[in-house]
TORKOL-4160 file (C-alpha; in steps of 0.2 Angstrom, whole numbers, padded with zeros to 4 digits, m for minus):
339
<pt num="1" X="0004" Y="0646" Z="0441"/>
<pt num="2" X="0015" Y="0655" Z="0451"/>
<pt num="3" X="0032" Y="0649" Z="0460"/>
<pt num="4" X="0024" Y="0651" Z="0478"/>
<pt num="5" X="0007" Y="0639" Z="0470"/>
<pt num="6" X="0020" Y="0628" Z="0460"/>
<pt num="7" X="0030" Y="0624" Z="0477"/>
<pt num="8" X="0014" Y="0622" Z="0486"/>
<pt num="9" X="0009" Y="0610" Z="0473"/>
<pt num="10" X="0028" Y="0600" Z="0474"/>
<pt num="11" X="0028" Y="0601" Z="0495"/>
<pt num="12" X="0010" Y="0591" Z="0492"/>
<pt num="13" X="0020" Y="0580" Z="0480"/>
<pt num="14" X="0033" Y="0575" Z="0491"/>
<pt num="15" X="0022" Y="0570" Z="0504"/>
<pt num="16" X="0009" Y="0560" Z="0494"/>
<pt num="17" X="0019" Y="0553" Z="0479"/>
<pt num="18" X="0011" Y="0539" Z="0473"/>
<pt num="19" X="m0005" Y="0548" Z="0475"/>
<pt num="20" X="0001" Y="0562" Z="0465"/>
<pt num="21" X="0002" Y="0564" Z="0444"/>
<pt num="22" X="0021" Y="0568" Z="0437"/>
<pt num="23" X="0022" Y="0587" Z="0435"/>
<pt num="24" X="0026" Y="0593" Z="0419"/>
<pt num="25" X="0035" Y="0612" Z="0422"/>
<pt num="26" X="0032" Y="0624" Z="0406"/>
<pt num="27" X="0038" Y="0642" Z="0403"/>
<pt num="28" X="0052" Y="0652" Z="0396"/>
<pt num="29" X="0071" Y="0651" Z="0403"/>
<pt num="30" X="0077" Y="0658" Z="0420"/>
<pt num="31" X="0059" Y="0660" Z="0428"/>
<pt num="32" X="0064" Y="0645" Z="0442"/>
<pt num="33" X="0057" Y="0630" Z="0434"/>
<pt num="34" X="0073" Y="0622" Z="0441"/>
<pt num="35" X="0075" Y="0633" Z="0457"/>
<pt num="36" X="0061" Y="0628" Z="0467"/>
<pt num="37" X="0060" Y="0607" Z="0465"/>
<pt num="38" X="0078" Y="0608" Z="0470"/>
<pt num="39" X="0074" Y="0622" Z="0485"/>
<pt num="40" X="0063" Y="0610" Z="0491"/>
<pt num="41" X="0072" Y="0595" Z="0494"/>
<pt num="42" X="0084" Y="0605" Z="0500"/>
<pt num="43" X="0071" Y="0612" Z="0513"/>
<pt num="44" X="0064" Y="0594" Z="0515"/>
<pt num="45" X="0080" Y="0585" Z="0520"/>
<pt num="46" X="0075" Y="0572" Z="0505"/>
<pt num="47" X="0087" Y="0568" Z="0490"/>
<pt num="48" X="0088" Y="0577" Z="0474"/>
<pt num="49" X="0092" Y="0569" Z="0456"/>
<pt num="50" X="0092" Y="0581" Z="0442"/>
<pt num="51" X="0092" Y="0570" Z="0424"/>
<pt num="52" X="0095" Y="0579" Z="0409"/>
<pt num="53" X="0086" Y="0574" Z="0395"/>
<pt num="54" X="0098" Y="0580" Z="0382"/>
<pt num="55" X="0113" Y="0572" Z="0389"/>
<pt num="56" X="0106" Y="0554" Z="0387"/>
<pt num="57" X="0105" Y="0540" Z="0373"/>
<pt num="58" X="0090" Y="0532" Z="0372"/>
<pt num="59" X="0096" Y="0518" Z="0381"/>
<pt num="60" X="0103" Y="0526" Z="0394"/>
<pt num="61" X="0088" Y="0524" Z="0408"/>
<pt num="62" X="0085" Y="0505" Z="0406"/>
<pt num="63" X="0105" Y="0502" Z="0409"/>
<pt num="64" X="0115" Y="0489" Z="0402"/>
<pt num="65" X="0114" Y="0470" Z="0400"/>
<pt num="66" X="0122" Y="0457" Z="0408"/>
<pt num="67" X="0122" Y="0438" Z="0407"/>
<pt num="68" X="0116" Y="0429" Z="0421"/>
<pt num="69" X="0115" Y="0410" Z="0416"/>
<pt num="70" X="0108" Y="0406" Z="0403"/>
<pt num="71" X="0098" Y="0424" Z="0404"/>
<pt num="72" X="0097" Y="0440" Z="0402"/>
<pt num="73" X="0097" Y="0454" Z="0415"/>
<pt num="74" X="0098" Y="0475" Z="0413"/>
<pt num="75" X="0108" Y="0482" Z="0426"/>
<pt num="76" X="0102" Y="0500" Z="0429"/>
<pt num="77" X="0111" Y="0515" Z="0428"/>
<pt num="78" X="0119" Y="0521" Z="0445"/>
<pt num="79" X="0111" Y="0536" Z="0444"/>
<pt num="80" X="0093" Y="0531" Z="0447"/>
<pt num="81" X="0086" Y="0531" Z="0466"/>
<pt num="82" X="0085" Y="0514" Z="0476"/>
<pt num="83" X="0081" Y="0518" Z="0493"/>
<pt num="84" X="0074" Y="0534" Z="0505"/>
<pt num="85" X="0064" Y="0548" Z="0500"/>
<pt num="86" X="0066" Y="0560" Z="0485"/>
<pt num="87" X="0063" Y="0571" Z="0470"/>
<pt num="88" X="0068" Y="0563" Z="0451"/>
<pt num="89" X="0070" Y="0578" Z="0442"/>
<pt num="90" X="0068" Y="0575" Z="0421"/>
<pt num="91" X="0076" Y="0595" Z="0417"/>
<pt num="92" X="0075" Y="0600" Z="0398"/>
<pt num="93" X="0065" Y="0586" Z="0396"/>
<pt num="94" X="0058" Y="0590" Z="0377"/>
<pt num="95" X="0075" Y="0597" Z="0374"/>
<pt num="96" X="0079" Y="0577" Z="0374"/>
<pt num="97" X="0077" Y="0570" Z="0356"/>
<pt num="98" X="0060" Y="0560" Z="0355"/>
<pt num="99" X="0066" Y="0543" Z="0357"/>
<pt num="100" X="0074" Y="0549" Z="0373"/>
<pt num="101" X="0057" Y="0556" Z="0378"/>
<pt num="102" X="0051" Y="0541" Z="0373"/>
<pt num="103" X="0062" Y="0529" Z="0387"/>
<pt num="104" X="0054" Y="0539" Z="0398"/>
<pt num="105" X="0037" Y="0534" Z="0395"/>
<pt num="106" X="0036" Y="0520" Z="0407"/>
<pt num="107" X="0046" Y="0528" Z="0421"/>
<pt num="108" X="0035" Y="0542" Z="0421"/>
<pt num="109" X="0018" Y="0531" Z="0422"/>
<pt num="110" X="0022" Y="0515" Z="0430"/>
<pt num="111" X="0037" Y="0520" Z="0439"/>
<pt num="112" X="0048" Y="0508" Z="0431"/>
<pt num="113" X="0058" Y="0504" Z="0415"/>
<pt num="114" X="0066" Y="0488" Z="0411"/>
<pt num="115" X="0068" Y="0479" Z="0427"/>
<pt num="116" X="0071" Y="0495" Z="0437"/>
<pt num="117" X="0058" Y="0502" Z="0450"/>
<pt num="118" X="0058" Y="0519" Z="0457"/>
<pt num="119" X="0057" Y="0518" Z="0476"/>
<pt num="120" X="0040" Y="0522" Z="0482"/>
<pt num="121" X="0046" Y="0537" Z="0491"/>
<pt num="122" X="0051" Y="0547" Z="0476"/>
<pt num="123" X="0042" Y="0560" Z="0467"/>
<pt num="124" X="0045" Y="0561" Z="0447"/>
<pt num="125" X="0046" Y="0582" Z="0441"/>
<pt num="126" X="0050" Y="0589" Z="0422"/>
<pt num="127" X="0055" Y="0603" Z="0418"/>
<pt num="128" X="0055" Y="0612" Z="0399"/>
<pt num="129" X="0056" Y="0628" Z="0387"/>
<pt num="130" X="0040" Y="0632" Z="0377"/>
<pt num="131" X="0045" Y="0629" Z="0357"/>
<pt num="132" X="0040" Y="0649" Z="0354"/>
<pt num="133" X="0056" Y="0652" Z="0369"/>
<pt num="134" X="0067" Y="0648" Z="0353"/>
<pt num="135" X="0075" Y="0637" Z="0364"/>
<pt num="136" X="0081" Y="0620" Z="0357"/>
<pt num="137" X="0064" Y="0612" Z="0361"/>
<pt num="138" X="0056" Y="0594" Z="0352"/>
<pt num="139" X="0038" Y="0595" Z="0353"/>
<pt num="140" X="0032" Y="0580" Z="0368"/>
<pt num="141" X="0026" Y="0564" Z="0362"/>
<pt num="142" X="0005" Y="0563" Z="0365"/>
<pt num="143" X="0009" Y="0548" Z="0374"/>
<pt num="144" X="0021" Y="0557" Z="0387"/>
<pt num="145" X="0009" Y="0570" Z="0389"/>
<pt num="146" X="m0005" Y="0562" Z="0392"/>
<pt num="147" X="0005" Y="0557" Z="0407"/>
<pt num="148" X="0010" Y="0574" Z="0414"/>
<pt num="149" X="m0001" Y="0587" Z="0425"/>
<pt num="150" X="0005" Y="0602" Z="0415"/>
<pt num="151" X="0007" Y="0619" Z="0423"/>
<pt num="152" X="0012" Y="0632" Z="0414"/>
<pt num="153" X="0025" Y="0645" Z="0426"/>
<pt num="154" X="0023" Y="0661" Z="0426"/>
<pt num="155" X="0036" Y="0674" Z="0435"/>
<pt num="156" X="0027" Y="0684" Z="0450"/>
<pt num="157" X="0035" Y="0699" Z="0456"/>
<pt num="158" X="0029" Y="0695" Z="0474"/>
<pt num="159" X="0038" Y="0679" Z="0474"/>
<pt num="160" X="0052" Y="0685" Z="0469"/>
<pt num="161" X="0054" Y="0700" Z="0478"/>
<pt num="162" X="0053" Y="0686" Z="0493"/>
<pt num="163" X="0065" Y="0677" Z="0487"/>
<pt num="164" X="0076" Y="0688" Z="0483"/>
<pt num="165" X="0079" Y="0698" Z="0500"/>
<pt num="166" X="0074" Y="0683" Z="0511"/>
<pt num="167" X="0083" Y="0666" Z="0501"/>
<pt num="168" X="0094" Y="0670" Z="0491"/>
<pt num="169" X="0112" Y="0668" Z="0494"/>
<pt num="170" X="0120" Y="0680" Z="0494"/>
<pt num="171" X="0104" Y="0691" Z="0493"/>
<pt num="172" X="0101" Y="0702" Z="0480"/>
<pt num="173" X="0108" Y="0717" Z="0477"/>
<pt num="174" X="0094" Y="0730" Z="0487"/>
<pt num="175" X="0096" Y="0741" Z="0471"/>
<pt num="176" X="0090" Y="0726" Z="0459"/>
<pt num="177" X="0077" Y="0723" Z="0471"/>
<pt num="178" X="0069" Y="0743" Z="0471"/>
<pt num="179" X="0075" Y="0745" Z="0451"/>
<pt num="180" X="0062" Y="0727" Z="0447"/>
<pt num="181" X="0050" Y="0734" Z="0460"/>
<pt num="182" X="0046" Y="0749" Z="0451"/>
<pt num="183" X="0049" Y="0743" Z="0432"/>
<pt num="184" X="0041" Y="0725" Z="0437"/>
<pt num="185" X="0039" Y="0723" Z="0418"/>
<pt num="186" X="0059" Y="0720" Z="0415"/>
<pt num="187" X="0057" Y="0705" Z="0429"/>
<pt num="188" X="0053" Y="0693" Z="0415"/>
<pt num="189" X="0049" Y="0703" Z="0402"/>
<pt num="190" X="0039" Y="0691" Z="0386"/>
<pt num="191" X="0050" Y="0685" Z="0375"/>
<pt num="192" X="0056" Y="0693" Z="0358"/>
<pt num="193" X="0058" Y="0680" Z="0344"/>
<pt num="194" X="0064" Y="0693" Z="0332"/>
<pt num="195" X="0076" Y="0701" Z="0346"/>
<pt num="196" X="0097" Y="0695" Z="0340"/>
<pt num="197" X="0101" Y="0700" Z="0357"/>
<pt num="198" X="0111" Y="0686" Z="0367"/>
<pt num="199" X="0106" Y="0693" Z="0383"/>
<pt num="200" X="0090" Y="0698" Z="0391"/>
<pt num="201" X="0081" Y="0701" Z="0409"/>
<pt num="202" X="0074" Y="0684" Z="0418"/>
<pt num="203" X="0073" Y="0684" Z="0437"/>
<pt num="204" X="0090" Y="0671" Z="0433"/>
<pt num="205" X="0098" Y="0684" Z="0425"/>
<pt num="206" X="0094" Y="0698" Z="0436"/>
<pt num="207" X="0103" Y="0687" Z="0450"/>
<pt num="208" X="0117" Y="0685" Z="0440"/>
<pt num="209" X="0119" Y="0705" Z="0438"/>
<pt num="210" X="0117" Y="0705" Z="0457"/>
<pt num="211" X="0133" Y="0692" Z="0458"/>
<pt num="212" X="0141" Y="0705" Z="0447"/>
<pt num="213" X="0139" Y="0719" Z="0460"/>
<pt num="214" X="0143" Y="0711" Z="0474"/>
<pt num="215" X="0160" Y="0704" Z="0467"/>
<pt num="216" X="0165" Y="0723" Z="0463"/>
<pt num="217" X="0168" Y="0722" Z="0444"/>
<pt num="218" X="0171" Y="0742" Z="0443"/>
<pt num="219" X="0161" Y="0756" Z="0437"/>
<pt num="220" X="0169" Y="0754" Z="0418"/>
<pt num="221" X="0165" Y="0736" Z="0418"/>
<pt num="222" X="0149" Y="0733" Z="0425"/>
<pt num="223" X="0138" Y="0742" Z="0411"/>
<pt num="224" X="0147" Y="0730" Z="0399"/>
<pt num="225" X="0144" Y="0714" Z="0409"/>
<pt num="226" X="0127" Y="0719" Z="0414"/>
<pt num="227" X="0125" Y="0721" Z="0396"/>
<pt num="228" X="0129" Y="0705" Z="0391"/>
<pt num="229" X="0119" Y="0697" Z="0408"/>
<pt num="230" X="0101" Y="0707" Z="0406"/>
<pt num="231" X="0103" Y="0715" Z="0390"/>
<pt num="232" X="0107" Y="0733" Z="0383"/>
<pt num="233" X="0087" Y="0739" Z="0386"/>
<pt num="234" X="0084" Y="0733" Z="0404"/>
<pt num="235" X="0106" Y="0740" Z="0407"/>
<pt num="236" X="0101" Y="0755" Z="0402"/>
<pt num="237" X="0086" Y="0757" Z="0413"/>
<pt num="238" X="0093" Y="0750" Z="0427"/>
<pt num="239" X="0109" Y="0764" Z="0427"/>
<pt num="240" X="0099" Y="0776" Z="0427"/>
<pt num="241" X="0089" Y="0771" Z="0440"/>
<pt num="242" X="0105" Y="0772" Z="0448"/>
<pt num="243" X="0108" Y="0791" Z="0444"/>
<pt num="244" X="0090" Y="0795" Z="0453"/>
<pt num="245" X="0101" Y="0792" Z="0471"/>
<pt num="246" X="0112" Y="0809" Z="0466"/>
<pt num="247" X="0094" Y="0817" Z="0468"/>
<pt num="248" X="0089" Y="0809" Z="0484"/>
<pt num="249" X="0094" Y="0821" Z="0501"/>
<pt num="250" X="0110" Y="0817" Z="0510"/>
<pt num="251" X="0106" Y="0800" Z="0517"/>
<pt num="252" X="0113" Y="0805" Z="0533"/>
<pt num="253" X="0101" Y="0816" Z="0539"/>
<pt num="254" X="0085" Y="0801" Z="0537"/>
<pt num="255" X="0100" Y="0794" Z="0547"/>
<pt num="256" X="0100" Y="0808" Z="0560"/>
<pt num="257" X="0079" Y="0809" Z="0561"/>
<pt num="258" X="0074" Y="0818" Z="0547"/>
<pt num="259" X="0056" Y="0809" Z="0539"/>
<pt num="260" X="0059" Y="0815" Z="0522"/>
<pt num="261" X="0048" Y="0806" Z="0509"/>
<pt num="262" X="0047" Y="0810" Z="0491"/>
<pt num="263" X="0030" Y="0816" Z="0485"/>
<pt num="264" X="0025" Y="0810" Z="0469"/>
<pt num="265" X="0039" Y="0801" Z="0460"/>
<pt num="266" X="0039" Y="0782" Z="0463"/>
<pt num="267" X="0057" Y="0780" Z="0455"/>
<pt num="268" X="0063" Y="0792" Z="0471"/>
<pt num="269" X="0055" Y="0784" Z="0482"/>
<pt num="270" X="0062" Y="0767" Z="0477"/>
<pt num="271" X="0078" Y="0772" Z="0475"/>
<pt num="272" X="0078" Y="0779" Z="0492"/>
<pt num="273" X="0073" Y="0764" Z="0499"/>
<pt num="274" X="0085" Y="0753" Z="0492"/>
<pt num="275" X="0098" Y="0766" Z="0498"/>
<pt num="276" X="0094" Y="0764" Z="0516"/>
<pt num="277" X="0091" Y="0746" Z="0515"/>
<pt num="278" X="0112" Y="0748" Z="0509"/>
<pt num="279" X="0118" Y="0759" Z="0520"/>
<pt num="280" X="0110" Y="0752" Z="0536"/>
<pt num="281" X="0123" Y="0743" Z="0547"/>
<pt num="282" X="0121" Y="0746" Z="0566"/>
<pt num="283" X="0107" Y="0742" Z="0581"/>
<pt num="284" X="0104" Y="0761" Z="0579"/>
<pt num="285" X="0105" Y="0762" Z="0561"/>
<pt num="286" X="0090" Y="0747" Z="0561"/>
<pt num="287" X="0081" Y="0756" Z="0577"/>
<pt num="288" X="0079" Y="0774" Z="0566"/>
<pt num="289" X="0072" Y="0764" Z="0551"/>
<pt num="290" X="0060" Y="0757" Z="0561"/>
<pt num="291" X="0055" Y="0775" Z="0566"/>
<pt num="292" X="0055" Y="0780" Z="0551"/>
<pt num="293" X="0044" Y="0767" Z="0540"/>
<pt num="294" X="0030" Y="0776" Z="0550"/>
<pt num="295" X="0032" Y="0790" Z="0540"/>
<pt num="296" X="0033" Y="0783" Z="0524"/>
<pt num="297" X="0021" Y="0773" Z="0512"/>
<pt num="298" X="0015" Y="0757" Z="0518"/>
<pt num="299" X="0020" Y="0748" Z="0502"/>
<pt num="300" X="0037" Y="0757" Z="0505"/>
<pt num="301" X="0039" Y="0753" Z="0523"/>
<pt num="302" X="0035" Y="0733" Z="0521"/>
<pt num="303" X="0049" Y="0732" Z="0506"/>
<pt num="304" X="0063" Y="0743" Z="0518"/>
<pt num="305" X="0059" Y="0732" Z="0534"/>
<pt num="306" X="0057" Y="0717" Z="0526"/>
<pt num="307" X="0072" Y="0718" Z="0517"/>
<pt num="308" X="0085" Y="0724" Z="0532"/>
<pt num="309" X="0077" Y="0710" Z="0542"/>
<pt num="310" X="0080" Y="0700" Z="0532"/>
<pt num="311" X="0100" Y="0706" Z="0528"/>
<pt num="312" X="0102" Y="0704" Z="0547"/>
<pt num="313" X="0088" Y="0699" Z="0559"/>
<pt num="314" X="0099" Y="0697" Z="0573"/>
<pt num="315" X="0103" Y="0714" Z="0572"/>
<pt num="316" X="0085" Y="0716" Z="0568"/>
<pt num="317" X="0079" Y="0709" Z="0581"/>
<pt num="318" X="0090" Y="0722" Z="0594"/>
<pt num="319" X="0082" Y="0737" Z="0587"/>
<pt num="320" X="0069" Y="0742" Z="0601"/>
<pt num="321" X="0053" Y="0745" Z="0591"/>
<pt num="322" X="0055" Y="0728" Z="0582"/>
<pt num="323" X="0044" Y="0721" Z="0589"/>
<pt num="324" X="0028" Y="0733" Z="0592"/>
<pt num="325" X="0033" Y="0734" Z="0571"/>
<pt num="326" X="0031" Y="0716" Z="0570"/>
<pt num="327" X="0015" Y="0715" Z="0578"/>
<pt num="328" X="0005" Y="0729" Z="0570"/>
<pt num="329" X="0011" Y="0722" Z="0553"/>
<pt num="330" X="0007" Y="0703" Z="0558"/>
<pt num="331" X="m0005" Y="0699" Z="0544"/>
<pt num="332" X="0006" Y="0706" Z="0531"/>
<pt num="333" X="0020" Y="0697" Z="0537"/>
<pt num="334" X="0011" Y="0680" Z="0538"/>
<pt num="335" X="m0002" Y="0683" Z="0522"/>
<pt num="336" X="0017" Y="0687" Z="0511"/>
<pt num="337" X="0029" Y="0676" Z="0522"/>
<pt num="338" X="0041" Y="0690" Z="0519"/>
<pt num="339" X="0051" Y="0685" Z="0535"/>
């Protein structure tokens, strides 16, 4: 499934979640398998508890004992919900040892371990790597699986194109978001086992690389870092991507009402894009891209809107011809909630 279908699923969750099976998130690193539970709690108002399988003993979830009398009572960890509305969050869960996984059994089932009882308005989550994403990964007991909906997460460039121009924070760098746009295969590219590189491209790390620029690292340190954030392939793709702006015309004169448009090569007219979508600042700077996404592809001209909208909608939403744009491109807006 994709992000977009996987929040749909957790939003459905949150609302029902007696009525719902645990999820069990599966897919490689950095692809949002953590991101978007978190997201929407956030979103919800509701609380968030993130339990790292790998960072607890086997005893760990049904607490401690304690004698009461002439019994015995577990005190449970302070760490577990007792009240309100949430999501319990079991990240790297078969990263755990297997008689970790195994505490978990009855949690995840019945909703209690020991003499502990997850509040009826929480919603238990997992999270973890595939073994063949030569992560440290144990392989799940049946008996915790069997008590898992599994969906396997898959990247979509859709998503994260949303994401990253509309809620990311800071938002990503414009040139990271035309450069994954026109090699979409570098968004999560599949995973080499044989590679010895420590670095490689996920939609995590190309956010990371965005943090990078936006900090100001320097023209003789950023290939470096950017090497050692997305790898030397997807670095040296990206850079030169970079280059293809010396070819673009003098920004200033699409500024002053020219509607050039490059013809046939997509890596111009990406790279243009994402220069515009920079260099954009005032009401009139919005207002003359507005006039000018008419003359440009529409695939083109949803990406540039969308993307200074969304790095300034009040300024946006001053531009004169916002809002005849905004209604002619309605559906699109609403069928790729892109604002």
């Amino acid at each position: 499934m994709f992000p977009s279908q996987v929040r749909e699923i957790i939003e459905k969750a949150v609302d029902n979640p007696l009525a719902v099976q645990p999820l069990m998130l599966w897919g490689p690193p950095g692809i949002g398998k953590s991101a978007i539970p978190k997201q929407v709690a956030a979103e919800r108002k509701i609380g968030f508890i993130d339990i790292r399988g790998p960072q607890l003993d086997p005893t760990d979830l049904r607490g401690i004992p304690t004698v009461q009398g002439d019994k015995a009572k577990w005190l449970p960890p302070t760490f577990l919900p007792t009240d309100g509305r949430g999501l319990l969050f079991l990240d790297e869960l078969v990263s755990a040892p297997p008689l970790v996984q195994a505490s978990m059994y009855q949690l995840c089932l019945d909703r209690y371990i020991g003499e502990y009882h997850l509040p009826d308005g929480w919603y238990v989550i997992a999270a973890g790597n595939r073994i063949q994403d030569r992560a440290v990964s144990y392989r799940m007991p049946s008996a915790l699986a069997n008590r898992f909906t599994h969906i396997e997460f898959e990247p979509s460039l859709e998503d994260w194109t949303r994401w990253a121009i509309h809620m990311a924070q800071p938002p990503v760098n414009p040139n990271i978001v035309a450069f994954v746009n026109f090699k979409s295969d570098l968004l999560a590219p599949e995973f080499n086992k044989e590679s010895a590189e420590h670095a490689f491209p996920t939609p995590r790390t190309w956010e990371f690389a965005s943090r990078l620029i936006h900090i100001g690292t320097g023209a003789k340190l950023l290939p470096e870092l950017l090497e050692g954030t997305i790898g030397k392939g997807a670095t040296a793709e990206f850079l030169a991507f970079l280059k293809v702006q010396t070819e673009l015309p003098d920004i200033k004169t699409i500024f002053g009402g020219s509607n050039f448009w490059p013809d046939k090569r997509m890596d111009l007219k990406y790279a243009l894009v994402a220069a515009l979508a920079t260099r954009a600042k005032s009401v009139n700077d919005y207002e003359r891209m507005v006039q000018y996404s008419e003359h440009v592809d529409e695939e083109f001209s949803i990406l540039l809107i969308t993307m200074l909208a969304n790095k300034d909608i009040p300024t946006m939403a001053r531009a004169p011809s916002w809002g005849k744009w905004s209604r002619d491109h309605a559906d699109i807006i609403i069928a790729r909630k892109v604002i």
